[in-house]
C-alpha positions as CSV (number, residue, x, y, z in Angstrom):
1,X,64.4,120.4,58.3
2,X,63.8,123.6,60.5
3,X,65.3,126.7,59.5
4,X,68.7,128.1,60.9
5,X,69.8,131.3,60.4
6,X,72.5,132.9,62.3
7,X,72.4,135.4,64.9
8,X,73.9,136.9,68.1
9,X,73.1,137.9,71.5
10,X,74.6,138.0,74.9
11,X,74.9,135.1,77.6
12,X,72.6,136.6,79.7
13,X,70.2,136.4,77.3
14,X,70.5,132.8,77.1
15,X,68.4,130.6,79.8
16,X,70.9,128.1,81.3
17,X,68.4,127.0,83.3
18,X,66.0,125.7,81.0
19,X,66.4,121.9,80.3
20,X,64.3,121.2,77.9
21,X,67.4,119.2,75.7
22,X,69.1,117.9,78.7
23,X,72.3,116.5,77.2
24,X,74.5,117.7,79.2
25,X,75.7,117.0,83.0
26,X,78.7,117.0,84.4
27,X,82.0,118.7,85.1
28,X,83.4,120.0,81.7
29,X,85.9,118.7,79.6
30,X,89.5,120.5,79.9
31,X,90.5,120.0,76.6
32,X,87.3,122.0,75.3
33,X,88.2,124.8,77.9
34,X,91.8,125.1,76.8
35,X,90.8,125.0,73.3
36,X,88.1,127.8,73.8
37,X,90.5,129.7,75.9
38,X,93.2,130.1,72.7
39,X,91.3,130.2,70.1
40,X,87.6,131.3,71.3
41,X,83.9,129.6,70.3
42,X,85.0,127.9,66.5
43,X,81.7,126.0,66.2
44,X,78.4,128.4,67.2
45,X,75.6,126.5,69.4
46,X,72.3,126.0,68.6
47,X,69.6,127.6,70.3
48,X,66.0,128.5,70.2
49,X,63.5,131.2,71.5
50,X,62.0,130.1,74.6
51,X,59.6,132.0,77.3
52,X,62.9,133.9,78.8
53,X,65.5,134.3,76.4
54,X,66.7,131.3,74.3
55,X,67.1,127.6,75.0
56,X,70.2,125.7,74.4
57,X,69.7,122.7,71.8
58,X,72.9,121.8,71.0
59,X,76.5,123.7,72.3
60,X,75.5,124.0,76.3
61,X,79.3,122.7,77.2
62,X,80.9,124.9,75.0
63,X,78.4,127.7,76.3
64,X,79.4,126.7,79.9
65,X,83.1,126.8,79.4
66,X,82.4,130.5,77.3
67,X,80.6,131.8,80.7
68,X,83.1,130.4,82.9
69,X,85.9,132.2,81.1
70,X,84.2,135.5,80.9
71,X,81.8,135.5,83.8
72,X,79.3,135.7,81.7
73,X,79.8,139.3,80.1
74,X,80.3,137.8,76.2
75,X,78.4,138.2,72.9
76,X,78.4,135.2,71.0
77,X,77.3,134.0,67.8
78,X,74.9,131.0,67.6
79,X,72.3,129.6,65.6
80,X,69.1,130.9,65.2
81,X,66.2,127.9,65.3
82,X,62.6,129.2,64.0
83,X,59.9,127.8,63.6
84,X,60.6,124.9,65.7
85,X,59.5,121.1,66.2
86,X,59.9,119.8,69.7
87,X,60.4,116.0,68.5
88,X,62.8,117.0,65.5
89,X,65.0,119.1,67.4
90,X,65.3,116.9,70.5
91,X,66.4,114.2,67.8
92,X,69.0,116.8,66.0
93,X,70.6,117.1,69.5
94,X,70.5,113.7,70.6
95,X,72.4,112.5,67.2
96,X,74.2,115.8,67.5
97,X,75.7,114.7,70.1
98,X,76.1,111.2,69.9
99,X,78.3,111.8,67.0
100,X,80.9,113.0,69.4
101,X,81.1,111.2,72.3
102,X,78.9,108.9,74.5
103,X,76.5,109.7,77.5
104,X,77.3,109.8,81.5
105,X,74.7,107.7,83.6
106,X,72.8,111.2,84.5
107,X,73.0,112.7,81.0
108,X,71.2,108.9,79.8
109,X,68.8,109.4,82.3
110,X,67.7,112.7,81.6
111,X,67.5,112.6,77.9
112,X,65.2,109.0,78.7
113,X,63.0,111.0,80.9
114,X,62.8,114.1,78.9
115,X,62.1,111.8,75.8
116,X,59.4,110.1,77.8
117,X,57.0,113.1,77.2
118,X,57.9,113.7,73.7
119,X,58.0,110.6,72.1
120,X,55.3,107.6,71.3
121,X,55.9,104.4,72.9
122,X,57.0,102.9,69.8
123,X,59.5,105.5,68.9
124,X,61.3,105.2,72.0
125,X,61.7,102.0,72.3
126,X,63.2,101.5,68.2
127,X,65.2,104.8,68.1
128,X,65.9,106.4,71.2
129,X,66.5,103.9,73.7
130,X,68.6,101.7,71.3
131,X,70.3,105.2,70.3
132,X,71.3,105.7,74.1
133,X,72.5,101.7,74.4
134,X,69.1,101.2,77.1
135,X,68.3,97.6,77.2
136,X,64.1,97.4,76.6
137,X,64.2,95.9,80.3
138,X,62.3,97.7,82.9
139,X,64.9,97.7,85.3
140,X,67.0,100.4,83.5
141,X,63.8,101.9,82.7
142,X,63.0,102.5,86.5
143,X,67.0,103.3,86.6
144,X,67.0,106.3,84.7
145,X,63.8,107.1,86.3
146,X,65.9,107.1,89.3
147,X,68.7,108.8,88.8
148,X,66.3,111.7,86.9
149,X,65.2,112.4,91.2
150,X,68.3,111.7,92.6
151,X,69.9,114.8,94.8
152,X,72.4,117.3,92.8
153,X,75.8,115.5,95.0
154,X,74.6,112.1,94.1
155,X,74.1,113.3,90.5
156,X,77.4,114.7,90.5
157,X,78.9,111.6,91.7
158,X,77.1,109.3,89.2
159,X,77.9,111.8,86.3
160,X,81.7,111.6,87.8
161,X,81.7,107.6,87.7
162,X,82.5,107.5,91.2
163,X,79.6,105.8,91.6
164,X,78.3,102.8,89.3
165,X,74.8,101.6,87.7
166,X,75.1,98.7,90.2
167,X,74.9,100.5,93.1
168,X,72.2,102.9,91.6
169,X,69.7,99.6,91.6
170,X,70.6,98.9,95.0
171,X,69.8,102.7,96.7
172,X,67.2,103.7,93.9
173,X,64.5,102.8,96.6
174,X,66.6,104.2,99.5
175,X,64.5,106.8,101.3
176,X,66.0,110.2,101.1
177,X,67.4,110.0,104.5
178,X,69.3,107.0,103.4
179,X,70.5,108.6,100.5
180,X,71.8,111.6,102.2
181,X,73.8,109.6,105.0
182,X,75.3,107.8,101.7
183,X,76.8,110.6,100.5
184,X,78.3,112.0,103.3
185,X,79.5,108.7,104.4
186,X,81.0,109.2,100.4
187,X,82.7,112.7,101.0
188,X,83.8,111.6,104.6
189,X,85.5,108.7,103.1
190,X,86.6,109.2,99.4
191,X,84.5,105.6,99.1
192,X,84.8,104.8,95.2
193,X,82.9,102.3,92.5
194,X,83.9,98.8,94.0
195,X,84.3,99.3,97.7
196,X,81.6,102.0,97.6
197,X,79.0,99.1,96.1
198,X,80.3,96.9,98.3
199,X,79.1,98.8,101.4
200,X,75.7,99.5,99.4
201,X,75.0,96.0,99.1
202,X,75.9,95.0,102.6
203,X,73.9,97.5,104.0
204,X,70.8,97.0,101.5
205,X,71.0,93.0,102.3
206,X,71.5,93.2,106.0
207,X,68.4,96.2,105.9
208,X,66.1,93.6,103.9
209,X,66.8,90.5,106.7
210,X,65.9,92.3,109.2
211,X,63.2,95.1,107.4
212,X,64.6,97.7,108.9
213,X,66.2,101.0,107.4
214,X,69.4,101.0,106.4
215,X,70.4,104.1,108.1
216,X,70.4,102.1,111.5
217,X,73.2,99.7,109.8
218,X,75.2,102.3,108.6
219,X,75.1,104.8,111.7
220,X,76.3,102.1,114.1
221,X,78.8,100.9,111.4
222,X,80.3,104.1,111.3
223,X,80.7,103.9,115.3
224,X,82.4,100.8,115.2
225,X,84.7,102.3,112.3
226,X,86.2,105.4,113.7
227,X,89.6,105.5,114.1
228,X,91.8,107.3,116.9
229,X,91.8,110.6,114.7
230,X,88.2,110.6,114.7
231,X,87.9,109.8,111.1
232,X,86.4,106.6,109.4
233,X,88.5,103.9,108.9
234,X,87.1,102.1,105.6
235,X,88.5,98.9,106.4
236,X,86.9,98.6,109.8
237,X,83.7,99.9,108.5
238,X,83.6,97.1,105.9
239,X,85.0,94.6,108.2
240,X,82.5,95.5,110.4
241,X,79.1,95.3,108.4
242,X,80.8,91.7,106.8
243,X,80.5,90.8,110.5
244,X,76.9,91.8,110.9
245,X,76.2,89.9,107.9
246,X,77.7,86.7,107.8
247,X,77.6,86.5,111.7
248,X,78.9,82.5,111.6
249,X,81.7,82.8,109.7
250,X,83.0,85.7,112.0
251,X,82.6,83.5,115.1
252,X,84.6,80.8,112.9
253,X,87.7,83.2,113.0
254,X,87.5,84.0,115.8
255,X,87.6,80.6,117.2
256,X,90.5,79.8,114.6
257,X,92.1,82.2,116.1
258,X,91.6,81.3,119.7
259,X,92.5,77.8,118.4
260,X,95.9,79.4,116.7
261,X,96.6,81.5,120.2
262,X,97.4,77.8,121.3
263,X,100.5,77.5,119.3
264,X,102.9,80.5,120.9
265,X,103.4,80.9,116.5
266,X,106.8,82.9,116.4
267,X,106.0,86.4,114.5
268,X,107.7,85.5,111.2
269,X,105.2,82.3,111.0
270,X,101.8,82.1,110.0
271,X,98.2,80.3,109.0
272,X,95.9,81.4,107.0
273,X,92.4,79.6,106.9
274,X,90.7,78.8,103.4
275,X,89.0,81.7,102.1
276,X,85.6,82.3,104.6
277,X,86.6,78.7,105.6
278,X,85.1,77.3,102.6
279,X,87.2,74.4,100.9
280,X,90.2,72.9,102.6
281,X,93.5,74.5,102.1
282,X,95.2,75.9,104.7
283,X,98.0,78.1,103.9
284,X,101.3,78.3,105.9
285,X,103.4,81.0,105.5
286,X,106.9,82.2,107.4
287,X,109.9,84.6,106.5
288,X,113.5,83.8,107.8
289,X,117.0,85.9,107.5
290,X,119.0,82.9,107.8
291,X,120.1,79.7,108.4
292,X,118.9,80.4,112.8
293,X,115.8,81.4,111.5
294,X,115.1,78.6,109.6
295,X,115.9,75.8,112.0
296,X,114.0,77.8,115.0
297,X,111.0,77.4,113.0
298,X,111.8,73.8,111.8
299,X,111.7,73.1,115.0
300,X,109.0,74.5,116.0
301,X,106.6,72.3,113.2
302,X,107.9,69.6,113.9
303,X,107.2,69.7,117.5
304,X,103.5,70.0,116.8
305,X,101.4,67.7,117.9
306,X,99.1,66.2,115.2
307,X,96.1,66.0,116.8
308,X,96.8,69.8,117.6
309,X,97.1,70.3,114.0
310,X,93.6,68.5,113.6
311,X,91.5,70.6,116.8
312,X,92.7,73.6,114.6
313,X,91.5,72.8,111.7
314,X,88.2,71.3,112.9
315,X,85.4,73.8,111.6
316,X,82.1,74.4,113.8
């Protein structure tokens, strides 16, 4: 066990820069700032000399919150490592911190990639990894690895959960071009977790069939999406990269439609096909206010003719 003694010093002697324990990322917890703004720093971080001042181990929220309350012009009380072991206290915080709460994608990736140059093979993969839930499988190896080089927005976004561990396998090999017309495609949009992968893996699949970049998918897919306002309108932009990747079944609707056109269908009546026409239910649907309603579109079925009813349905 190192010794701890107990100390003070300012925040500006405190290097918030260094990352040497990188367990922390992301935007800080209210509750912590509310409770340090009533009642001050209860529990004193952890720190240790480093080449400009001291190094956080363990406390760098509750450090952040203190400087963001005070602008930085605060004496604190901490403690005091000496005589320190780099593998020891990287373990104190990792367990340290663990006992409170669990990791964010970034934080995970960090601490793997930081542990990468401190710990043997063999100690990684029984304590550490286990420790931060990372499945022995390279793929979330070359994950964290990943997310470790990402840009600070996309960090931020990952760290946020706006975006998911899914989609970071898809871009993770995006060049950093790609990435970048991600993100502002991301703060253009407000795209989220689901629909946000969704777009990712259109745009990764219909760059890999045609082994081009998927920059070129995603700059004429924002074309074909913007809206009278000028903005992008999500729906079309999905609609429109679904097109562009399953090319047949959006000539299929639009010959079902044609096909429908053929019907004069009043408003209140209508056909749906099966799901991307796979299967065979069909799915009519109508509204009507009353009895007039009802027998106008009564009428109207019965006076289909049934080998109509089959040329609409044919598929191909």
């Amino acid at each position: 066990m190192n010794s701890v003694n107990i100390s003070s010093c300012y925040l500006a002697d405190i290097d918030f820069d260094d990352r040497t324990f990188p367990f922390s990322y992301g935007l800080l917890p209210a509750p912590l700032e509310s409770s340090i703004a009533n009642v001050g720093l209860l529990q004193p971080p952890l720190l240790v000399a480093g080449d400009r001042g001291f190094n956080i181990v363990c406390g760098r929220r509750r450090l952040e919150v203190v400087r963001k309350l005070t602008d930085g012009a605060e004496k604190i009380s901490f403690y005091l490592v000496e005589n320190s072991n780099l593998k020891k206290l990287f373990r104190r915080a990792l367990w340290d911190n663990l006992a409170l709460r669990e990791f964010n994608l970034v934080e995970t990736a960090d601490i793997y990639v930081a542990a990468l140059n401190i710990f043997a093979v063999d100690e990684l993969e029984k304590e550490i990894m286990p420790a931060l839930k990372l499945p022995l499988r390279p793929r979330f190896r070359q994950r964290c690895q990943a997310i470790a080089g990402f840009p600070w927005k996309l960090r931020d976004l990952l760290a946020a959960g706006s975006v998911d561990a899914e989609t970071v396998d898809l871009i993770r090999e995006w060049s950093t071009g790609e990435k970048a017309a991600l993100i502002d495609l991301v703060e253009e949009t407000g795209l989220r977790r689901n629909k946000l992968r969704e777009v990712v893996s259109r745009l990764d699949d219909l760059a890999r069939r045609d082994e081009v970049s998927a920059l070129e998918f995603l700059s004429a897919a924002r074309k074909a999406a913007l809206s009278e306002g000028g903005g992008i309108d999500v729906e079309l932009l999905r609609g429109h990269l679904k097109a562009l990747l399953y090319p047949h079944l959006t000539a299929a609707r639009r010959e079902f439609a044609i096909r429908q056109e053929k019907f004069s269908w009043p408003a209140n009546l209508h056909l749906d096909p099966p799901p991307d026409f796979e299967g065979g239910d069909y799915r009519l649907s109508f509204i009507f206010t009353g009895s007039k309603d009802w027998e106008k579109i009564c009428s109207k079925l019965t006076s289909v003719d049934l080998e109509e009813i089959d040329e609409l349905c044919q598929r191909g």
